[in-house]
Every structure is written in C-alpha cells, then in structure tokens.
C-alpha positions in Angstrom: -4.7 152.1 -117.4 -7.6 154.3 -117.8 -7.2 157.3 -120.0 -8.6 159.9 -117.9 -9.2 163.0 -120.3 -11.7 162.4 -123.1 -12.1 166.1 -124.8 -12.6 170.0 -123.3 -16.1 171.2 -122.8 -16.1 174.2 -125.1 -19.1 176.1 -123.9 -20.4 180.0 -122.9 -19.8 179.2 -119.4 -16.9 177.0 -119.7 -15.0 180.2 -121.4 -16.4 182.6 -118.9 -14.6 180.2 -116.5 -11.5 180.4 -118.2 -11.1 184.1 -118.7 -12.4 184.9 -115.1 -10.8 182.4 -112.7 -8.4 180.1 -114.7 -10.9 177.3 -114.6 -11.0 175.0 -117.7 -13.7 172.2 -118.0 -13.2 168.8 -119.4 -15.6 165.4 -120.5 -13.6 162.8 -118.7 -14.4 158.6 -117.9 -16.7 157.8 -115.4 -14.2 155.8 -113.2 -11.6 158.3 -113.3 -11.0 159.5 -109.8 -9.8 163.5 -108.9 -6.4 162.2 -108.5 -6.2 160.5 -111.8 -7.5 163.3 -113.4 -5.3 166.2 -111.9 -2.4 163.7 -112.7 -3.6 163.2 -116.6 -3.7 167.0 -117.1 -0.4 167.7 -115.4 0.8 165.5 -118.0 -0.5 166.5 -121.2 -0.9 170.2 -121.0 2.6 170.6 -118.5 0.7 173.1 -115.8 0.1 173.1 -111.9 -3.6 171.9 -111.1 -4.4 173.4 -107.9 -8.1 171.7 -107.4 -10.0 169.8 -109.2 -14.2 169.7 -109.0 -15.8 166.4 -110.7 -20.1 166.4 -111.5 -21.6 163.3 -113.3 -24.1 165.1 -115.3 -27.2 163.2 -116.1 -28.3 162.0 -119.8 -31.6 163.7 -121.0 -34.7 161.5 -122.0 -35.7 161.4 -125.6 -38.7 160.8 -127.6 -38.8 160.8 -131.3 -42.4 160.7 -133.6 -41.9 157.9 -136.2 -44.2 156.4 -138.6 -44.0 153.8 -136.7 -44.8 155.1 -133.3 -43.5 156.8 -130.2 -39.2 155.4 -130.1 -37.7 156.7 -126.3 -34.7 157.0 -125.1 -32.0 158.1 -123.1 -28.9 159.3 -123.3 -26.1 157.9 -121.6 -24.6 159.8 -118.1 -21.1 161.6 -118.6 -18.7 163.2 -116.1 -16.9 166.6 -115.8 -14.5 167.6 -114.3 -13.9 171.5 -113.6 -10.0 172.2 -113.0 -8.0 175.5 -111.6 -4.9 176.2 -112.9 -2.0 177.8 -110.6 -2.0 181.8 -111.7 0.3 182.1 -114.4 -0.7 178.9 -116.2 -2.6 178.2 -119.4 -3.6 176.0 -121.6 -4.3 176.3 -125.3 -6.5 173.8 -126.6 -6.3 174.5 -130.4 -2.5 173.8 -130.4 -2.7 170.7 -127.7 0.1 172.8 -125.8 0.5 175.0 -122.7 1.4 178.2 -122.1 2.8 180.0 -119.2 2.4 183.8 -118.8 5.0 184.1 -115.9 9.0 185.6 -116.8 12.1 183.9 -116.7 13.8 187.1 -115.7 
C-alpha cells in the first residue's frame, strides 16, 4: 500500500490558500492517484475533501563551482496535490489533528 501523504507544503501562497478558500497543499508520492489521495487525508485529518487538484512540479537544474570543476545536477521531480475542504472543516497541522468550526446545537 502506498502511503499517499508525505508532509504539507508550508508556503506564502499555500497559507493564502488556506485562509481564503479552505485549500491546504500537500508533497505527496508520485504514483498516488486523486482518489488515493482524497481517501489518505479523510483518514488522517477526519474532514470532508470536496476536490482534489494534483501538479507534478519539475526539479530545478543545478550547477555548483568546485575546485575541481563545473558538478551539475538536477533535482529530482515531486508532486502536489492542492485539496478543498467542505466549509466548516479544518485542519491543524502543528497538532496532527482536525478541527471543525460547525455547532452541535
């Protein structure tokens, strides 16, 4: 079984996400599929996913001066996966836990 989730994307844009439309990014494997993923997080953080976006973002080229002459390289491609919450779920990433803003009157 593939482990889906790898670690949240903690970035300007990735919190702009989260405050504006209750969209939270994660790094997840390359073979995991949108179902997988939706399923993994409704798992772990116990919230609704309503829809999940996936972009395999591509490794930069790197060059590095050594005595020793020019060393390139590249890093290695990673996925993300962008994922909206139903309104009324959260999830807190410091505790591991979710939170839900909604009443039980």
């Amino acid at each position: 079984m593939i482990t889906a989730l790898i670690h949240p994307v903690l970035t300007e844009k990735s919190t702009l996400l989260t405050e504006k439309k209750n969209q939270y990014t994660f790094k997840v494997d390359p073979n995991a599929d949108k179902t997988l993923i939706k399923k993994a997080i409704e798992e772990k953080f116990d919230v609704k996913v309503t829809s999940v976006r996936t972009v395999v973002c591509m490794g930069k080229r790197k060059r590095q001066f050594t005595r020793k002459g020019l060393i390139e390289g590249k890093k290695s491609n990673w996925k993300k996966a962008i994922v909206t919450l139903k309104d009324g779920d959260a999830i807190d990433f410091y505790s591991g836990t979710s939170s839900s803003t909604e009443s039980n009157s």
